[in-house]
C-alpha positions in Angstrom: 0.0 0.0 0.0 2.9 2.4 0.9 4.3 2.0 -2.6 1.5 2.6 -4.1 1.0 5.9 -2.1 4.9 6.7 -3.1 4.0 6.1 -7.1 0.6 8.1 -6.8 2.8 11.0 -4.9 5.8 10.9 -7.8 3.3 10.7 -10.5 1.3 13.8 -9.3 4.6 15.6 -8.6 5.6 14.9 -12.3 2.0 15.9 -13.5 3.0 19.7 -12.0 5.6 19.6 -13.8 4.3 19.5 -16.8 2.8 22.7 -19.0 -0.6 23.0 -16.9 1.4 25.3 -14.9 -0.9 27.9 -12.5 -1.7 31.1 -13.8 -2.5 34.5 -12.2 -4.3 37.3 -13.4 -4.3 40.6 -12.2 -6.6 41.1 -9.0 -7.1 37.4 -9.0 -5.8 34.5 -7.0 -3.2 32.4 -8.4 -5.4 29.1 -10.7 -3.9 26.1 -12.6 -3.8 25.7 -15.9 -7.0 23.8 -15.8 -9.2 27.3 -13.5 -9.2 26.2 -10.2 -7.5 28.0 -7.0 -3.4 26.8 -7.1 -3.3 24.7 -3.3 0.3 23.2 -4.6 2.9 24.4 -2.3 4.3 23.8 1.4 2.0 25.9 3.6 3.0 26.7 7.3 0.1 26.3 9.7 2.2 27.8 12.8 0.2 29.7 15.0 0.5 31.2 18.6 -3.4 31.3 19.2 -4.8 28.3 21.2 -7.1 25.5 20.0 -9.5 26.9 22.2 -10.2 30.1 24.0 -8.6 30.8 27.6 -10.6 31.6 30.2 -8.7 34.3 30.7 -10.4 36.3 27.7 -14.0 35.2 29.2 -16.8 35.9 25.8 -14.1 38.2 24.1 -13.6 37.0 20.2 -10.6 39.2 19.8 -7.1 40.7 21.0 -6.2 44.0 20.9 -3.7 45.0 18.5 -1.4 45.9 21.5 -2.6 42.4 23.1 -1.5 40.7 19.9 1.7 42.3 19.6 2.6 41.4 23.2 2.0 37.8 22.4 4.3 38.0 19.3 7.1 39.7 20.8 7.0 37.4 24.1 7.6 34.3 21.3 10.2 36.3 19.7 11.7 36.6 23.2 11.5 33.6 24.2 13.3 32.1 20.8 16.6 34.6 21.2 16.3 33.1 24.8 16.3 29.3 23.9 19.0 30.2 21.1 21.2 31.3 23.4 21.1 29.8 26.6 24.7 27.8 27.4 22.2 24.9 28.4 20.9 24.5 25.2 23.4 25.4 22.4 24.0 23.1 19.5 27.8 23.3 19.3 30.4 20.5 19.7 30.3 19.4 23.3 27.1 21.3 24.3 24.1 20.2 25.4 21.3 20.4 23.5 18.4 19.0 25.9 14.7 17.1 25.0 12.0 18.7 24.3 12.8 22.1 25.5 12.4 25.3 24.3 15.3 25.0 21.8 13.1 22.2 19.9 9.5 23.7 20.5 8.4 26.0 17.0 5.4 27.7 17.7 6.0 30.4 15.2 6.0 34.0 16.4 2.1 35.1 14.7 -1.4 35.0 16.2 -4.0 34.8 13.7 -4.3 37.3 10.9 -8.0 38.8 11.9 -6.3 38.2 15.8 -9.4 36.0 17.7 -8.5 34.6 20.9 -9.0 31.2 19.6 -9.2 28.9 16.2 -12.3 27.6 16.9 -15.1 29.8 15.8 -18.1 27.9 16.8 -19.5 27.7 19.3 -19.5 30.9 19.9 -17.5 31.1 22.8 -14.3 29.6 21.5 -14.5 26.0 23.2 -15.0 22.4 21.9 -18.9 21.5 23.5 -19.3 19.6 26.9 -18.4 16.0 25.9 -21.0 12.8 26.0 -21.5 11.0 29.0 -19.6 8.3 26.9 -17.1 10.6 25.9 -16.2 11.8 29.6 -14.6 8.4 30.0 -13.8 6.8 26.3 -10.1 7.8 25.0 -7.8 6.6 23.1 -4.5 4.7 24.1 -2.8 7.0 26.6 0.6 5.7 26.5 2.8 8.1 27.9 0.6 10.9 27.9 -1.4 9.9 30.5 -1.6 6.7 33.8 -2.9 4.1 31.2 -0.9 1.1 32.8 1.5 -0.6 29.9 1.8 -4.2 29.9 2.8 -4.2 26.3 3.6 -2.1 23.0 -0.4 -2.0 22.2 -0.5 0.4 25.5 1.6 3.0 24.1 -0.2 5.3 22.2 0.2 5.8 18.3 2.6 8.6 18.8 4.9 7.2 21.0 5.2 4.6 18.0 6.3 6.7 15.9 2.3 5.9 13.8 -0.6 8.0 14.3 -2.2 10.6 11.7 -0.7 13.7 11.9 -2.4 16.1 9.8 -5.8 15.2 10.1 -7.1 17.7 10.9 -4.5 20.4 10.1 -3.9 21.7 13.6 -0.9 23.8 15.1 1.4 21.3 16.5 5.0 22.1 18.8 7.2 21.4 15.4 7.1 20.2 12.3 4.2 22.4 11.8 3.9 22.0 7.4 2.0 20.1 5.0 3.0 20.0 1.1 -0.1 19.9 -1.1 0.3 18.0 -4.7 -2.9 18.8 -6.8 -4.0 17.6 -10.0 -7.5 17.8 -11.6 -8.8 14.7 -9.9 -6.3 14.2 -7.1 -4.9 16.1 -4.4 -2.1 14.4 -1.9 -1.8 16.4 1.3 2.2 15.3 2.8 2.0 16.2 6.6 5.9 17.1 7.8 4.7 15.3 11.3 5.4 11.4 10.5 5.6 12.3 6.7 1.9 11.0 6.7 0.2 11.1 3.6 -3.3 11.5 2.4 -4.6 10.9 -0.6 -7.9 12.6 -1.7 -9.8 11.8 -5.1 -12.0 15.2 -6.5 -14.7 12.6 -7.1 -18.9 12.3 -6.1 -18.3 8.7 -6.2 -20.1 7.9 -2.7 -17.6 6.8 -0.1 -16.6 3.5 0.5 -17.2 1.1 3.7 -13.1 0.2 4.5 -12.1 1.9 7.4 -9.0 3.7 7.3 -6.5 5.7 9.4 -6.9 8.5 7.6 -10.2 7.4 6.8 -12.3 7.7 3.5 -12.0 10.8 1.6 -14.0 12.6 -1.2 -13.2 16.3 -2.5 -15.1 18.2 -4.2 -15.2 21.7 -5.4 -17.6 24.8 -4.5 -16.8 27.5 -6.3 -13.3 28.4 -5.0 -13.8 26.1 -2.3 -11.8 22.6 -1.6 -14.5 20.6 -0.1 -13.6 17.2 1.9 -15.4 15.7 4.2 -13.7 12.2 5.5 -15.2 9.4 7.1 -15.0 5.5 8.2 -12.0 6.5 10.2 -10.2 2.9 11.7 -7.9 5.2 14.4 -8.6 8.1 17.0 -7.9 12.0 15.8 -5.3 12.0 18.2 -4.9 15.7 17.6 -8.0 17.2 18.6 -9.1 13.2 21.0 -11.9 12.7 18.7 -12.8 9.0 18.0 -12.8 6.5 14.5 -16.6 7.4 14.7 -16.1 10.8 13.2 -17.1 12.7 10.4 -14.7 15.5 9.1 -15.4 18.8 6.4 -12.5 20.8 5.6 -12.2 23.6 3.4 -9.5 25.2 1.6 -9.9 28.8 0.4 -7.3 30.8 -1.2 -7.6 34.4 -0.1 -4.5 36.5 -1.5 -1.0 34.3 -0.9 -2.5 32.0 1.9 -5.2 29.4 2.1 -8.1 29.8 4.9 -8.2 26.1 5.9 -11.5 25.5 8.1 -13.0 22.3 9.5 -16.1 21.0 11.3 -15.5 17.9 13.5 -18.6 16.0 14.1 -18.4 12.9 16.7 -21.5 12.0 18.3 -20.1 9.8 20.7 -17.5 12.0 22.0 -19.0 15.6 21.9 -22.5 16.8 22.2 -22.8 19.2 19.4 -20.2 19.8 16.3 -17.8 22.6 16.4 -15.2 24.0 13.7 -12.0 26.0 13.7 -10.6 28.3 11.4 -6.9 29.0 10.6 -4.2 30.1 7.9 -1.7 27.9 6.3 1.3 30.6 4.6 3.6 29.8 1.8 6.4 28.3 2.9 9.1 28.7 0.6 12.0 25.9 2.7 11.2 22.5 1.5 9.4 19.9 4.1 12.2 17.7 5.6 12.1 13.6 6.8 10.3 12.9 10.1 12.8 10.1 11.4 11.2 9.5 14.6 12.3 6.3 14.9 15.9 6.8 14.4 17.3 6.1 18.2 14.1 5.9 19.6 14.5 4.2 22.2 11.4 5.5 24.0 9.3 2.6 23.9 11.0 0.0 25.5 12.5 2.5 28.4 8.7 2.9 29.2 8.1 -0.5 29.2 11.2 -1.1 30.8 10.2 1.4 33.2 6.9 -0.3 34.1 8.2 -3.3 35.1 10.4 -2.3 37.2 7.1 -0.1 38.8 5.5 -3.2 39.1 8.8 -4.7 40.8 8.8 -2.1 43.4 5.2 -2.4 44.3 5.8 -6.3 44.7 7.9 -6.1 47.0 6.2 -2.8 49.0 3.6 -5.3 49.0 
């Protein structure tokens, strides 16, 4: 299956090579050679404004513009800081650290129109109350959370170096691009985090009944619009803890250089109502670079090495 994504990706990156190469027109957004909006790029989906609201900000929708600059000038801060701090240089001998500062990339920008939070509905910036089912249904914890681990199926998709990043687009503390290949009835979204692929046929063929991790795909267009809406998921949205129950719309909007990119996450058994977000992906002009998470990853079996010697300890307490 993996090489068949890997000859699908080469073929579309040929096919924009070829002479349907995008056009602009005075005024206009940049199109392809066949009229719709030009998505083919690496797009940066940094951003320093939370998932949801903070309390903090109560029923407000927006910063201030000196509010927003103080939030952008405390990141920029804080990266000269990490840069330079002896405890974290990169030189010969140094010491670099794990998962500090130094590696964290949040980017230094709220939002362009400056809300207090991505998501847009409901109205006061926060995913809805969860089910009664979803208070207590999550998926494998691993080592973000006290989910006891008596074997690799306990460590959640992350920790093994799986899971699908990029789905939906959400900021992330690196790694934070996806590379878009478009063709007239294709597009292949590349997500930098675990180099995870989709692949997303412009078709109104209905969708299918296999269940997938990135699930089952259709695009379509409205107007200017990217349309796809995913379904028959066979993993968790580890990103935003939604379920393989469901149902995903994203849309991609070009508006000048960047592409609004909103979604609406729909899982009945988790969340009580729907809710969607709203962010920018920018050009990014620096190619996206390998994801080897597994190079000298020795996470895994420390953790499980770690929990049996836990278990060890409370033997003999006991």
């Amino acid at each position: 299956m993996r090489t068949n994504q890997n000859t699908l990706v080469t073929a579309l990156a040929a096919a924009l090579l070829a002479p349907t190469v995008a056009i602009a027109q005075s005024g206009e957004i940049t199109r392809t050679g066949w009229g719709k909006p030009d998505l083919n790029g690496v797009w940066d989906f940094r951003s320093l404004t939370p998932l949801e609201r903070p309390e903090e900000y109560g029923d407000r929708e927006f910063l201030t513009e000196e509010e927003a600059r103080s939030i952008e000038q405390g990141a920029v801060d804080q990266n000269v800081a990490a840069d330079t701090a002896p405890a974290q240089r990169t030189e010969a001998g140094g010491s670099i650290g794990a998962y500090n500062r130094f590696w964290m990339d949040y980017g230094t920008q709220v939002v362009g129109n400056r809300r207090t939070s991505l998501i847009v509905d409901p109205p006061n910036g926060r995913r809805p109350p969860r089910t009664e089912q979803g208070m207590t249904r999550y998926g494998v914890a691993g080592s973000f959370g006290a989910a006891p681990l008596e074997g690799p199926e306990d460590l959640s998709y992350f920790d093994r170096c799986l899971g699908n990043a990029g789905l939906p687009i959400n900021p992330l503390p690196y790694n934070n691009n996806v590379q878009i290949f478009q063709t007239e009835d294709h597009v292949v979204m590349v997500a930098e985090m675990i180099n995870a692929t989709r692949i997303i046929p412009i078709t109104h063929r209905p969708h299918g009944t296999l269940k997938q991790a990135f699930g089952d795909s259709r695009g379509r267009w409205e107007g200017d619009t990217l349309v796809v809406e995913t379904t028959n998921f066979s993993w968790w949205l580890q990103l935003v803890g939604s379920s393989p129950e469901s149902h995903l719309v994203e849309r991609f909007t070009r508006v000048g250089d960047n592409i609004e990119y909103e979604y609406t996450l729909r899982d009945d058994t988790i969340w009580t109502a729907p809710w969607t977000a709203v962010q920018t992906l920018r050009p990014n002009p620096l190619p996206i670079f390998e994801n080897a998470c597994h190079e000298g990853n020795y996470a895994a079996e420390h953790m499980l090495h770690g929990a049996r010697l836990d278990e060890m300890e409370t033997a003999k307490e006991e």
